[in-house]
Structures are given as structure tokens and as C-alpha cells.
LUMRO-738922 format. One record per residue (C-alpha): x, y, z; residue number from 1; residue in one letter. Coordinates in pm, 1 decimal. Layout:
N
X Y Z NUM A
...
***
This chain:
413
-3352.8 3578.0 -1658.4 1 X
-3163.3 3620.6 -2013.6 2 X
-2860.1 3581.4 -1817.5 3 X
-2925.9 3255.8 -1585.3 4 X
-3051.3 3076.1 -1910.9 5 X
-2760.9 3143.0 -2174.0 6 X
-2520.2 3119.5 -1839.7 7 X
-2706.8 2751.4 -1890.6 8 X
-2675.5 2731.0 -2220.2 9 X
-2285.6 2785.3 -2157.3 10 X
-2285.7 2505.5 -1914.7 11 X
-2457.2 2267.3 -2168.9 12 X
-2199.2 2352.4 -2436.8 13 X
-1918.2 2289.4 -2211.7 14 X
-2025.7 1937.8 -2128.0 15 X
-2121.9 1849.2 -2504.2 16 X
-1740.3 1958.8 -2598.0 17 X
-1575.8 1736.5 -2329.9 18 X
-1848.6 1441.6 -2346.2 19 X
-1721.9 1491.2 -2773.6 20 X
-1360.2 1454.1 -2705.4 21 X
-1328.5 1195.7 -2426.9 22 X
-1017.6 1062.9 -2477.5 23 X
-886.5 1374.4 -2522.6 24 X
-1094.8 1465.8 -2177.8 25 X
-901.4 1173.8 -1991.5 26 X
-550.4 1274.1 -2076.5 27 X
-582.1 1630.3 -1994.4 28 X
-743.3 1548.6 -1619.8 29 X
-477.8 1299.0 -1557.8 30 X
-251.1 1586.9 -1417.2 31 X
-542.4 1678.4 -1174.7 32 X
-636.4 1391.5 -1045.4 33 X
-294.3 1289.1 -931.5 34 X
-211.9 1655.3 -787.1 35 X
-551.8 1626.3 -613.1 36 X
-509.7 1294.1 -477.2 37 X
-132.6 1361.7 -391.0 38 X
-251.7 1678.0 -145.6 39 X
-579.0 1530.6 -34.0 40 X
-377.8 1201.4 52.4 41 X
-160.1 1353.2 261.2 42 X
-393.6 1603.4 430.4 43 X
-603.8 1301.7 543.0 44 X
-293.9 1091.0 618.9 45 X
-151.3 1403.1 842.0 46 X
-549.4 1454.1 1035.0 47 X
-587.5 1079.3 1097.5 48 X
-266.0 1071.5 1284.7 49 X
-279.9 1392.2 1442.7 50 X
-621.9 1234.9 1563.5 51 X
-475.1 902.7 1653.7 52 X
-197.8 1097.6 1874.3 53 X
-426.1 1347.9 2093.5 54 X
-646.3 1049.3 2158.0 55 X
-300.2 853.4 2281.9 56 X
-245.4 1191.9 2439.4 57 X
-541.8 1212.8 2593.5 58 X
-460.9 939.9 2880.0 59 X
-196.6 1171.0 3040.6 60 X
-408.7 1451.6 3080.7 61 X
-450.1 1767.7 2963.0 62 X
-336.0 2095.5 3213.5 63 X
-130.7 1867.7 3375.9 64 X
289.2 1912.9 3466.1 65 X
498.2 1595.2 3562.8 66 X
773.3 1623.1 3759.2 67 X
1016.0 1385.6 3658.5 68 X
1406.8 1356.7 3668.4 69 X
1429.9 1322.8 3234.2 70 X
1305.6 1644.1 3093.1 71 X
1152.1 1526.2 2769.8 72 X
1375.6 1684.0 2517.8 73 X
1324.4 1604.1 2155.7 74 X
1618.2 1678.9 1927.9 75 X
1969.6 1473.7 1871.0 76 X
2209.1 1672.4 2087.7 77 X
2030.7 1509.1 2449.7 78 X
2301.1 1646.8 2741.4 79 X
2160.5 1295.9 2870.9 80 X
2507.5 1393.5 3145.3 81 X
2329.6 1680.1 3302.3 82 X
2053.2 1499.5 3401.7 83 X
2220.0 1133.1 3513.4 84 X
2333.9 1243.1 3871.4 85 X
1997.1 1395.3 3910.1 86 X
1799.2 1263.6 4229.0 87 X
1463.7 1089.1 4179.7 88 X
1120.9 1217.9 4295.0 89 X
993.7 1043.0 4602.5 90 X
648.7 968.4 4738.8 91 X
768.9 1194.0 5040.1 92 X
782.6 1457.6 4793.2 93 X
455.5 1399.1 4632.4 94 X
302.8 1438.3 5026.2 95 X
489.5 1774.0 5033.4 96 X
364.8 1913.7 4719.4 97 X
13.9 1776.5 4794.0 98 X
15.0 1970.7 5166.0 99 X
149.2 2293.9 5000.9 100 X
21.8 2353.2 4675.7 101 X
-206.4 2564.8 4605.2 102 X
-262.4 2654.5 4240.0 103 X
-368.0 2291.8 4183.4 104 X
-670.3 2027.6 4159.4 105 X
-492.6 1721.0 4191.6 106 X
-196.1 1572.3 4298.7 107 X
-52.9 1249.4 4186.8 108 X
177.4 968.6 4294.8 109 X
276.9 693.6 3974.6 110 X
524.6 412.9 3914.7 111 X
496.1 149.2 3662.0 112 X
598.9 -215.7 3657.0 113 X
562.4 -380.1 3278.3 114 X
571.1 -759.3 3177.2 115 X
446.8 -856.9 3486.4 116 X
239.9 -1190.3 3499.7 117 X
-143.1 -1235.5 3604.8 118 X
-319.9 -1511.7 3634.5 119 X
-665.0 -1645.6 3714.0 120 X
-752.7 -2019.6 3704.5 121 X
-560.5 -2147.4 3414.4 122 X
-547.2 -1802.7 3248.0 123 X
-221.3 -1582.7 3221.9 124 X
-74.3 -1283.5 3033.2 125 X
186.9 -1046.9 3104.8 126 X
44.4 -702.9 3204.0 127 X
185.2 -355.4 3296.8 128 X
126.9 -267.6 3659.6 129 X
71.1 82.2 3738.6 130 X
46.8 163.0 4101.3 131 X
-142.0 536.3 4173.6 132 X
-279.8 756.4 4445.5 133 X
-685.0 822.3 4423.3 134 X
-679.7 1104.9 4226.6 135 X
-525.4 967.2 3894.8 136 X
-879.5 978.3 3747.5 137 X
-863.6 1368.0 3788.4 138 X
-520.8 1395.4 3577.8 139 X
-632.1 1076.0 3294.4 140 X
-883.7 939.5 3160.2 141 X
-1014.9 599.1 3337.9 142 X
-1357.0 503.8 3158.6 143 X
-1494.7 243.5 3380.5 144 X
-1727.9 4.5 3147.4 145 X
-1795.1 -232.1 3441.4 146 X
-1757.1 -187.0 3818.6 147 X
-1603.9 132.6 3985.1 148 X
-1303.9 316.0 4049.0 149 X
-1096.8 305.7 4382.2 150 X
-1220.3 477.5 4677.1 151 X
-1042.2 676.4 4948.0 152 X
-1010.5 382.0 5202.9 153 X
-892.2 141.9 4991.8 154 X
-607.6 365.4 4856.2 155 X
-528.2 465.4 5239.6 156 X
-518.0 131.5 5368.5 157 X
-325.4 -40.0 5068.1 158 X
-598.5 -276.4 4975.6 159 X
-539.9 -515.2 4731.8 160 X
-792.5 -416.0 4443.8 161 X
-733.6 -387.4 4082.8 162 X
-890.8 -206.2 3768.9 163 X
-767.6 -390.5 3487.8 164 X
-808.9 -310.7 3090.4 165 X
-984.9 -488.7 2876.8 166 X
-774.5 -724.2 2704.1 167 X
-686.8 -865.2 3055.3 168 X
-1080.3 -936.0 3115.6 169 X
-1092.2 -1114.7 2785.4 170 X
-777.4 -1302.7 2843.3 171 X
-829.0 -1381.2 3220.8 172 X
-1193.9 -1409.4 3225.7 173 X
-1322.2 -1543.6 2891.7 174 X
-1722.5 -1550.9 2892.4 175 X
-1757.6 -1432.9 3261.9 176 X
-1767.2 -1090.9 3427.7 177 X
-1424.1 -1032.6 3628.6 178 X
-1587.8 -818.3 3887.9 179 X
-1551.7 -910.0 4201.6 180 X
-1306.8 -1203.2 4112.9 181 X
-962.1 -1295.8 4269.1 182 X
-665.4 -1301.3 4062.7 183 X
-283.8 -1341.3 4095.6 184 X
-52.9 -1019.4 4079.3 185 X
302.4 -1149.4 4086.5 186 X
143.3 -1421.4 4319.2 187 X
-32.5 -1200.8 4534.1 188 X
-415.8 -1231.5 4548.4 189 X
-591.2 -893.9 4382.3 190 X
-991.6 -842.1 4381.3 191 X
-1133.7 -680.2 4045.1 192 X
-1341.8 -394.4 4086.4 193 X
-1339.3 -226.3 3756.9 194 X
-1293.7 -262.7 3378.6 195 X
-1153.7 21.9 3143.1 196 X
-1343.5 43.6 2822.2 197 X
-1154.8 -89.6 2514.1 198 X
-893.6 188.0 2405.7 199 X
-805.8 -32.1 2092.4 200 X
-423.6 41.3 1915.3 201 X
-252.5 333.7 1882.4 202 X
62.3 503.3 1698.6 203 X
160.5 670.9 2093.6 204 X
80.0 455.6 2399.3 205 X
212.3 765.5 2573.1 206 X
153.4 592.7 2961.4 207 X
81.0 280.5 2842.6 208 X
-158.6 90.1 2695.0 209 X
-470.3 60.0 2919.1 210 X
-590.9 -255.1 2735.4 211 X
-328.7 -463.4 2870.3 212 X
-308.2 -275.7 3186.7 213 X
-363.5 -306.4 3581.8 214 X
-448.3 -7.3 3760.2 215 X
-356.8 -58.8 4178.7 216 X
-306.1 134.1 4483.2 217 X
51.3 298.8 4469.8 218 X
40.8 131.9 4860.7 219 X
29.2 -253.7 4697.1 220 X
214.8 -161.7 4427.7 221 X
496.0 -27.8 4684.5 222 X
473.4 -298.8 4849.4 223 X
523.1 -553.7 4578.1 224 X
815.9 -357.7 4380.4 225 X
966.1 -85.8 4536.5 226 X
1197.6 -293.2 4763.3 227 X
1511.5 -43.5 4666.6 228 X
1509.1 347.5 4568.9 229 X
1187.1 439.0 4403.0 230 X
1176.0 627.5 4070.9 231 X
827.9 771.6 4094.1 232 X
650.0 989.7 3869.0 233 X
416.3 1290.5 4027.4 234 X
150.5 1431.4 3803.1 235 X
1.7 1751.2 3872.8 236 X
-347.1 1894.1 3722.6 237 X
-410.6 2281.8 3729.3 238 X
-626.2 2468.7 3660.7 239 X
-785.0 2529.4 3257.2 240 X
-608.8 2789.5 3166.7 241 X
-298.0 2855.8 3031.2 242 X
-196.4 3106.2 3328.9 243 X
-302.5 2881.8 3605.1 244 X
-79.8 2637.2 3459.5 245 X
189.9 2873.7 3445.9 246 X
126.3 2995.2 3820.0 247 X
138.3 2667.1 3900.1 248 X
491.4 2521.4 3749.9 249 X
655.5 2869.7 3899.2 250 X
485.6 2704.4 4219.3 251 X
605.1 2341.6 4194.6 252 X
969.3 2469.9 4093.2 253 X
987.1 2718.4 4400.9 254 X
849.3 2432.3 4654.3 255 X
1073.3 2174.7 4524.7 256 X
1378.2 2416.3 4534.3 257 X
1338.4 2478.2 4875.0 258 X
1270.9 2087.3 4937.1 259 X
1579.7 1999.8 4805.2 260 X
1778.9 2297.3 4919.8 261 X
1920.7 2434.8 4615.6 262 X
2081.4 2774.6 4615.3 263 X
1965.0 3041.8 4396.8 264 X
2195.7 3004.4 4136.4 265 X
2220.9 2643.5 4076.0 266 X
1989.4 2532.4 3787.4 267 X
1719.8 2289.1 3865.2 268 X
1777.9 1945.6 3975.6 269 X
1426.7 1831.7 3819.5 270 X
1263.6 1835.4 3481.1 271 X
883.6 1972.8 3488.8 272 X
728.7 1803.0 3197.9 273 X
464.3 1889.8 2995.2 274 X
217.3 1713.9 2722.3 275 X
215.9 2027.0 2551.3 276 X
568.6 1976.9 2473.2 277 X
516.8 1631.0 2294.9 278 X
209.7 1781.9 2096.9 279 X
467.7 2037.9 1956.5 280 X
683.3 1879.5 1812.3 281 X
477.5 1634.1 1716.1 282 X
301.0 1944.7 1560.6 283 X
642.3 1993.4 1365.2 284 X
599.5 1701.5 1213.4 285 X
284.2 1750.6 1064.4 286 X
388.4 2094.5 937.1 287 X
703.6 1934.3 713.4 288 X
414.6 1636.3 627.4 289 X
176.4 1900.9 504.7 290 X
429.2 2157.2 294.3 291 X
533.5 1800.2 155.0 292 X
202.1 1706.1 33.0 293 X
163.1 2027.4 -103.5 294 X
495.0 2006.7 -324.7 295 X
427.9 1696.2 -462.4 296 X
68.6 1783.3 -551.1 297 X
168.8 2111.1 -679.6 298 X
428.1 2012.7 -942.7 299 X
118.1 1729.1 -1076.2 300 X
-145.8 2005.0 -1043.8 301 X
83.2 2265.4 -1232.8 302 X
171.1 2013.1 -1517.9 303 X
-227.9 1929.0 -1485.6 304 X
-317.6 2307.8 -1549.0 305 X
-88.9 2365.8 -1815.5 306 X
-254.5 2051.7 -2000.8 307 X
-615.7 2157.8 -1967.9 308 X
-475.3 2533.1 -2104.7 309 X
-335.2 2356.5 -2390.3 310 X
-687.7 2193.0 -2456.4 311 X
-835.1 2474.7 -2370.3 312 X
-653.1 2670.1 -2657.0 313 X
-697.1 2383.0 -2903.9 314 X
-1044.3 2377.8 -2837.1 315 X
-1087.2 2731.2 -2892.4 316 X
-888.5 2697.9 -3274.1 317 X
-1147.0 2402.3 -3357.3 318 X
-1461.4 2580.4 -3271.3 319 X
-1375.5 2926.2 -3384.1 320 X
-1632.2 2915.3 -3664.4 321 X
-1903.9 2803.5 -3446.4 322 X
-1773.0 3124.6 -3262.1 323 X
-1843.7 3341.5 -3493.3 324 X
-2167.1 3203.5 -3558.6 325 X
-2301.5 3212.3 -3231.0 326 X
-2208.5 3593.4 -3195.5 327 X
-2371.0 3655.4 -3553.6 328 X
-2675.6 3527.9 -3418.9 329 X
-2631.7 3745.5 -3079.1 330 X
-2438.0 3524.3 -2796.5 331 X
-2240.5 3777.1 -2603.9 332 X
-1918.0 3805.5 -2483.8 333 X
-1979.8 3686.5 -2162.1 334 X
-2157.8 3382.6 -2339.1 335 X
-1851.2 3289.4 -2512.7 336 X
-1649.5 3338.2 -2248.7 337 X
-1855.9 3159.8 -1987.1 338 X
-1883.2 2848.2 -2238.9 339 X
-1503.7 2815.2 -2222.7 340 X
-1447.7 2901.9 -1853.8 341 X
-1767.8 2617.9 -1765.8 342 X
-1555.5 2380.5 -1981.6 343 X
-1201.3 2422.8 -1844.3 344 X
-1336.3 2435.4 -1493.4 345 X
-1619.6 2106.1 -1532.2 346 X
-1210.3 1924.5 -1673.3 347 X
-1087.8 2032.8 -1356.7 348 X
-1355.9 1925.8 -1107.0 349 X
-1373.0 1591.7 -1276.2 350 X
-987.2 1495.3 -1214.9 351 X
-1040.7 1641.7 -843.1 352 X
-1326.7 1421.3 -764.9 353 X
-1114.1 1117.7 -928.6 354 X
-849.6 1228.9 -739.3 355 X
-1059.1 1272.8 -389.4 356 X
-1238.6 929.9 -486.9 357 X
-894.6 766.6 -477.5 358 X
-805.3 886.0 -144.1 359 X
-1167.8 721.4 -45.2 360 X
-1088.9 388.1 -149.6 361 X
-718.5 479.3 19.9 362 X
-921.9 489.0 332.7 363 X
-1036.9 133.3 361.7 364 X
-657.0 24.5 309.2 365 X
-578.2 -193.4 680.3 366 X
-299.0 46.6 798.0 367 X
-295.4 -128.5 1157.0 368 X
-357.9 162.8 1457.2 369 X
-413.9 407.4 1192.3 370 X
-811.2 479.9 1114.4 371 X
-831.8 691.2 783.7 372 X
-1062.6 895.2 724.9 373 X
-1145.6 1133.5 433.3 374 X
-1302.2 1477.6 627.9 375 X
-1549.2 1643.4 445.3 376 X
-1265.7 1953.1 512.8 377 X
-1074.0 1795.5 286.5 378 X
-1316.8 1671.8 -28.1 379 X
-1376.7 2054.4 -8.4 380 X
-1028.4 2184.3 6.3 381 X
-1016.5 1896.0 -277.5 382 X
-1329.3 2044.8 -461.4 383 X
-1182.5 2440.1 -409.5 384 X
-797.1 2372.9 -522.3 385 X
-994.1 2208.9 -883.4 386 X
-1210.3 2486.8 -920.1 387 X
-900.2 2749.9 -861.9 388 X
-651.6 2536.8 -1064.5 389 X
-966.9 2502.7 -1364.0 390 X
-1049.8 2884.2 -1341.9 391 X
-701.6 2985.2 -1377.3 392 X
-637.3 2739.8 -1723.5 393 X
-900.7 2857.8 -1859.5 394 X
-944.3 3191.2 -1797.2 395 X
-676.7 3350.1 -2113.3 396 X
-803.7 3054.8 -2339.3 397 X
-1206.0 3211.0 -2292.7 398 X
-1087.1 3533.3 -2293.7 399 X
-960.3 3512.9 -2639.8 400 X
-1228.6 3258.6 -2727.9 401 X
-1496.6 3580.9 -2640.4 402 X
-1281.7 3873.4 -2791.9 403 X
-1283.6 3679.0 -3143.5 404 X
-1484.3 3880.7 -3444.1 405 X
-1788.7 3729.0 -3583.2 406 X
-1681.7 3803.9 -3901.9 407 X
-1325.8 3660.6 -3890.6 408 X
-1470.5 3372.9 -3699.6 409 X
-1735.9 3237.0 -3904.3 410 X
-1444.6 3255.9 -4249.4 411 X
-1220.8 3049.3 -4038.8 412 X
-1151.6 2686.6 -4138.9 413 X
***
């Protein structure tokens, strides 16, 4: 009990000494607070894009392979003249794969058309047109808000039915509901049988933006665009787990081979795509973001912690006479030494929180797509980094402070 209340008592002496010397309090915390802020910044900077890029990433699936003729490569030296004589996929193709394969859920035909006009009445914008086979839902999310998705017979027989995103609905059909209305699809009639939920902005509109988009049957859309050679894209969704998907691409490449009647030793005349791929580098990113935010913030938290173990010391030389009369009258060591520690760390804390509270008013900053938010991860990693950084200043200053003698203390001027 002894222990708890001069451990108090410690506490209470520590915040006298700093409420005593404020100015002095200010200047050493400075150091802190912009360390703090500089790797709490950045942190929440790096989570609230990583956040805004898997929900962009989201919308083309997850478990899911594309073959495409472009490999998605991500570095400077693209061979961009291996790839150019490649073939395209073709819906023939995506029948073939769908027939054979069997390491997969769903199998998916795609094209897209963009800055195509739509009208309705007097209403028009220009959308992008994505034609697809019925099981596009299984591969990407498609949150209906109003209506329904496609069903088998109307992707079988072509029909002319659209789900279209919600900035169309506002834009086409302000202050009514566009189910079941008629609307204009590079002059062809379209009915409306669904409405995507509002996706809002995003850093990645990896597939498009579904806002401004019009989902159709891959038959109309055919029909409408594909009036030369067809570059389609075919989606593939296996099964959740990492080896499925791994059975499965050795699959797709073996089938396709033998489609397209390539010998064993010629390389692949397709690229098999996947998200994975754009999350890791993406990933790489974040990594030189993070050790970044860390280097700045280190060099302001070291020049921080060397200022509070200057005050530290400083305090120690002005209050070594009440030192020595607090251990005449019986404090202990650990007394002494807990006063000093309790004051070094409180300096510490303070410039975090000022440091985490800037990064809060950071967050209501208007950065466009990007939503900040300060994680409660991060006030703690925040919180923990002050404490360390306050322990560690401190530590040789209330050492000394608690090793002084009484005697030598208390004659001390």
C-alpha cells in the first residue's frame, strides 16, 4: 500500500515540476509532437489508402485469374514487343474454358465500351458500357439497391436490359425510380432493371467506375460494338484457397495451350492476370511510404528525446536539495527515481497526444477520394512510441537523481 501511494506521490511531483516550468515544458515537447505527428501522419495516410485501394479492388474479385493478352507488369523495362503480335481472347474461347474447366466456380465473358452516350427524355451523359455473361456477379461485386440482377434467359437470348450505376439514375432519372424505364444505348432502346448502390470516388477505378456505369448482356453489347475482331476479357473465379487457385491457372494455361496449339517449348501466347499482383506492388509502395514516415519522425523524435534528457538533467541540478531532503525524511530510491521517470515520461505523452491530435484535425482536411481516418491502432502506436521515447530520456537523468546522498544533497545550492 506504502508503495502505490508514494508511487502517487511521485506522479504528483512530476506534474507540479512541469505545470512550474511551462514554458520550459513547451519547448522541450516540441521535438515530440512533430516526430509523433510526422509517423502517425503517415501511418494513417498509408491505411486510408491501402483501404481506399482494396475497396477499388474489391470490384474485380478476389480468387479470380483473367486471361488477357497484356500481362500486367509493373516496372519501366515493359517488353511491350513480346506481347503486340499476341492473339486476343475470344468469346469462343471463353465457351471452351467454360465446357472444360473444372477447378472453377465461374466463368466469365467481358468487354467494355467507355464514353458512350445515354439518354432518357431530355436527359444524357456519357457512360461506360460493359457487356458480361450471367455470372459476373460471382467474380465482382454488383450491390443491387433497386431492382434485380440479370437472369439466365435474358443473357441467352440477348435481351436488351440494363443495370446502370447510380450517377446514371440521378442524371437520367432525376426524382423518379428508373426501374422498369426505357432508355437510349447508342440509340438502341434498353429497359432498366437494376441500380448499383453508390460506390462514391476512388484513388483505383480498377474496372471502372460503377457509378457512371451500364452493366448489359455481352449478347447486346456484341451486337452493338463488336462489328470487327473482339478484344474480350475472360474472368475466372476459383476456388478460396490459395491452391485451388493455383490448380486452377496450371488448368487454364494447359487448356488454352492446347486451344491454340502451341508446342511445348514455345512460351505462352497469353498473360493470366491476377489482382494479387496489383495488391503487391501496390503493397511496395506502402512499405517505402511507411520506412519514410518512420525516418522523418525519427530524426524529430531523436532531437525530441535528447531535449527532454537535457531538461531532465537540468531539472535534476535545480531540485537536488529538495533531494536530499526528501531522502532525509525517508523517500526511497525508487521514490526519487520514479518522480523523475513520471516526469520525463508525463513530457513525452503530452507532445504525443499534441502530435496524434494534429493528425485528427489532419483528418477532416477535403483530400477528394481519400477518407482519413485516425485508427485507434495508430493513437496507440502514437501513445506507445511517447511512452518508449519518454522512458528512455529519462531513465539516466532519475537514475542519478535517486543515487544522490542526502547529505551532499540537502548542502547543495
Amino acid at each position: 500500500m506504502q508503495f502505490f501511494r508514494q508511487t502517487f506521490e511521485s506522479f504528483r511531483f512530476a506534474w507540479q515540476a512541469l505545470r512550474s516550468n511551462l514554458l520550459r515544458t513547451t519547448l522541450s515537447l516540441l521535438g515530440v509532437t512533430v516526430g509523433i505527428f510526422a509517423i502517425i501522419a503517415v501511418f494513417t495516410l498509408v491505411d486510408s489508402l491501402e483501404r481506399n485501394i482494396k475497396d477499388s479492388l474489391s470490384f474485380i474479385g478476389d480468387k479470380v485469374i483473367y486471361i488477357q493478352k497484356w500481362p500486367w507488369v509493373f516496372s519501366n523495362d515493359f517488353p511491350w514487343w513480346r506481347y503486340f503480335q499476341r492473339p486476343v481472347p475470344t468469346y469462343n474461347e471463353y465457351r471452351f474454358l467454360s465446357e472444360k474447366l473444372e477447378n472453377a466456380q465461374a466463368v466469365v465473358a467481358m468487354d467494355f465500351k467507355g464514353r458512350v452516350t445515354v439518354k432518357f427524355a431530355n436527359n444524357s451523359m456519357a457512360c461506360l458500357i460493359q457487356g458480361t455473361t450471367l455470372d459476373y456477379n460471382k467474380i465482382s461485386e454488383v450491390p443491387i439497391e433497386q431492382g434485380r440482377y440479370f437472369t439466365q434467359q435474358e443473357i441467352d437470348v440477348s435481351r436488351n436490359v440494363a443495370i446502370i450505376g447510380a450517377d446514371v439514375a440521378e442524371n437520367l432519372f432525376p426524382g423518379q425510380s428508373p426501374i422498369g424505364a426505357t432508355f437510349k444505348i447508342n440509340g438502341l432502346n434498353f429497359v432498366v432493371i437494376g441500380v448499383q448502390k453508390r460506390k462514391g470516388e476512388s484513388i483505383l477505378n480498377v474496372g471502372g467506375n460503377p457509378d457512371i456505369k451500364c452493366l448489359i448482356s455481352f449478347g447486346a453489347f456484341a451486337k452493338m460494338f463488336h462489328s470487327g475482331k473482339p478484344d474480350i476479357d475472360i474472368a475466372i473465379k476459383g476456388f478460396d484457397t490459395d491452391e485451388g487457385l493455383g490448380e486452377l491457372e496450371s488448368e487454364v494455361r494447359g487448356l488454352l495451350r492446347t486451344r491454340r496449339g502451341l508446342r511445348p517449348l514455345q512460351e505462352d501466347n497469353f498473360a493470366i492476370n491476377r489482382p494479387e499482383a496489383l495488391a503487391k506492388a501496390i503493397g511496395g509502395i506502402f512499405v517505402v511510404l511507411t520506412l519514410a514516415g518512420w525516418v522523418i519522425g525519427g530524426f524529430s523524435i531523436l532531437i525530441g528525446g535528447f531535449g527532454i534528457a537535457n531538461i531532465m538533467f537540468v531539472s535534476v541540478k535545480e531540485r537536488t536539495n529538495i533531494i536530499g531532503i526528501q531522502k532525509s525524511l525517508g523517500a526511497k530510491n525508487y521514490f526519487i527515481l520514479f518522480q523523475f521517470l513520471f516526469e520525463a515520461v508525463l513530457l513525452s505523452l503530452v507532445g504525443g497526444l499534441a502530435g496524434i491530435f494534429l493528425v485528427y484535425l489532419l483528418s477532416f482536411m477535403n483530400l477528394g477520394s481519400l477518407d482519413l481516418q485516425l485508427s485507434a491502432g495508430n493513437i496507440l502506436l502514437g501513445l506507445g512510441v511517447s511512452s518508449v521515447i519518454g522512458i528512455l530520456s529519462g531513465i539516466i537523468p532519475a537514475f542519478t537523481a535517486s543515487r544522490l546522498d542526502p547529505v551532499i544533497a540537502i548542502r547543495a545550492k
